[in-house]
VEXDREN-2710 file (C-alpha; in Angstrom, 1 decimal):
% VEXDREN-2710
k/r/px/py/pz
1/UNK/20.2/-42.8/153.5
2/UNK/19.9/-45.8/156.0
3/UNK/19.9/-49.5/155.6
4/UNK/16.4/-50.4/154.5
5/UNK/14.9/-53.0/152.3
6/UNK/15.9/-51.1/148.8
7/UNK/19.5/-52.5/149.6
8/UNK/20.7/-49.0/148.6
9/UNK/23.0/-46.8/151.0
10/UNK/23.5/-43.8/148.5
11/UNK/26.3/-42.4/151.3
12/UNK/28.4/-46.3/151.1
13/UNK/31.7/-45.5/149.2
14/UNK/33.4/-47.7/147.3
15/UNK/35.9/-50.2/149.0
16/UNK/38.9/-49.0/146.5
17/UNK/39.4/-49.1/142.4
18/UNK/39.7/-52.9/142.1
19/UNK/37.9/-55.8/143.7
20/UNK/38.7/-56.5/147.3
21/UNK/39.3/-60.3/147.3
22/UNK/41.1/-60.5/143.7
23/UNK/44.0/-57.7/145.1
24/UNK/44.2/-59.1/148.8
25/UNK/45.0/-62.9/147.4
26/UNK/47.0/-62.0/144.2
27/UNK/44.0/-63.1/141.6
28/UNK/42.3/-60.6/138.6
29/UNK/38.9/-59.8/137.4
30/UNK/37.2/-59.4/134.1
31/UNK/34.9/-56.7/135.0
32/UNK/34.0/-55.2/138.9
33/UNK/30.9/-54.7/140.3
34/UNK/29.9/-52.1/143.3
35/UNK/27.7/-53.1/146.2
36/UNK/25.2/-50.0/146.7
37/UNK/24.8/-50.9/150.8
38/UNK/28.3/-51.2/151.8
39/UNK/30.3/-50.0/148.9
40/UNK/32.4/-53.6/148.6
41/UNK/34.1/-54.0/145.1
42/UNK/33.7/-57.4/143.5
43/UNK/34.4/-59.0/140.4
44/UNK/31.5/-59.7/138.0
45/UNK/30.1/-63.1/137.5
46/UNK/32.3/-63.7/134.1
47/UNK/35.3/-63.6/136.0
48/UNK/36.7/-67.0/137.7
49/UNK/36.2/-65.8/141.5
50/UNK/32.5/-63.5/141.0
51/UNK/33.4/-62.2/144.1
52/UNK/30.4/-59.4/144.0
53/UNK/27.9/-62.7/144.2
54/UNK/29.9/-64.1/146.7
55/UNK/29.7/-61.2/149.0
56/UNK/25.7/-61.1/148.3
57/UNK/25.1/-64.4/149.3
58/UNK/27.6/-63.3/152.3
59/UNK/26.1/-60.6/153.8
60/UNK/22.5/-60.7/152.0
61/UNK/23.4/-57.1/150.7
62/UNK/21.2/-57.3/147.2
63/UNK/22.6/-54.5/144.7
64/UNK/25.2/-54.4/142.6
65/UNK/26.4/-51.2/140.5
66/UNK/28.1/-51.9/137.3
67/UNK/31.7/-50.5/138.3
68/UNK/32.7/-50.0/135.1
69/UNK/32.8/-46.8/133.1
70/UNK/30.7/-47.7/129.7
71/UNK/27.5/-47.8/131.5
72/UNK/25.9/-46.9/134.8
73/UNK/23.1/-49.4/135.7
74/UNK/22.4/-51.7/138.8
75/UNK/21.3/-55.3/139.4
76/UNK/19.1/-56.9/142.3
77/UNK/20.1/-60.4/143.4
78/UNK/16.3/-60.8/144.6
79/UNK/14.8/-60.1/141.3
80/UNK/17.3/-61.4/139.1
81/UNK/16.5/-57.7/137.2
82/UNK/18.7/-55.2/136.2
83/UNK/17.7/-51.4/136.4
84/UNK/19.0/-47.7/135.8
85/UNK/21.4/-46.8/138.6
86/UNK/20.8/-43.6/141.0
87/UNK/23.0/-41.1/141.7
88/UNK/25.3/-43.2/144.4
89/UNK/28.4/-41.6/145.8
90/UNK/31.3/-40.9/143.1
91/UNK/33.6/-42.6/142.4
92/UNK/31.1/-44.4/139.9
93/UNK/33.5/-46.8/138.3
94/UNK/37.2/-47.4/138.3
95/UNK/40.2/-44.9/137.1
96/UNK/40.2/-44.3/133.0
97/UNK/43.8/-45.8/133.0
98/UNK/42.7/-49.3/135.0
99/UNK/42.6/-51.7/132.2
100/UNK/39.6/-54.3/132.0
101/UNK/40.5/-57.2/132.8
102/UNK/42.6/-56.4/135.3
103/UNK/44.7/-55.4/137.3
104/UNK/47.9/-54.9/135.0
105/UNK/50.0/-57.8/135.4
106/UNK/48.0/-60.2/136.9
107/UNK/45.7/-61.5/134.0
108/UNK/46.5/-64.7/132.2
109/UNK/47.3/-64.3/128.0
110/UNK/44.5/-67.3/128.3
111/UNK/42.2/-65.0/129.9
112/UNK/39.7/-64.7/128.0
113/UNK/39.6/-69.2/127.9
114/UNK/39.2/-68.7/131.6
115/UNK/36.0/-66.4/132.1
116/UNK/32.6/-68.3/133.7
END
């Protein structure tokens, strides 16, 4: 599928099994979030960086996939709506042994003080 204006590339693969920015400058996420035109990993908006908004507002790329393995649904920036996912390219969500929040050893025992 090419780039249109559903914002949905079901051929993007995800960028790696944690978010991009968090990993590169040494920071952790609550939970991550997929973008379903380019396949960019970001953290979600409860985590102090909400990296997946910042790479919408970015690049103007407007879904999200919930990147997480307890439920499979995706959100549109434009409509401020969230909506059953399709069938984008697996992986769907991070490994089984990646713990939320993560990644292992970098979250805060305050964490949870710390979440937007």
């Amino acid at each position: 599928m090419s780039r249109d204006d559903s914002g949905i590339n079901l051929d993007a693969e995800p960028s790696g099994t944690g978010c991009v920015e968090c990993l590169r400058d040494g920071g952790w996420w609550f939970h991550l979030r997929r973008c379903t035109e380019c396949g960019h990993i970001g953290c979600c908006d409860s985590s102090p960086n909400q990296h997946a908004t910042k790479h919408f507002h970015e690049t103007g790329h407007p879904v999200v996939a919930n990147f997480e393995p307890d439920d499979r649904w995706i959100y549109d920036y434009r409509t401020g709506r969230d909506y059953d996912a399709p069938a984008l390219r697996p992986p769907l969500f991070h490994p089984l042994d990646q713990p939320a929040p993560g990644p292992k050893g970098k979250v805060p025992k305050n964490w949870e003080d710390l979440l937007n």
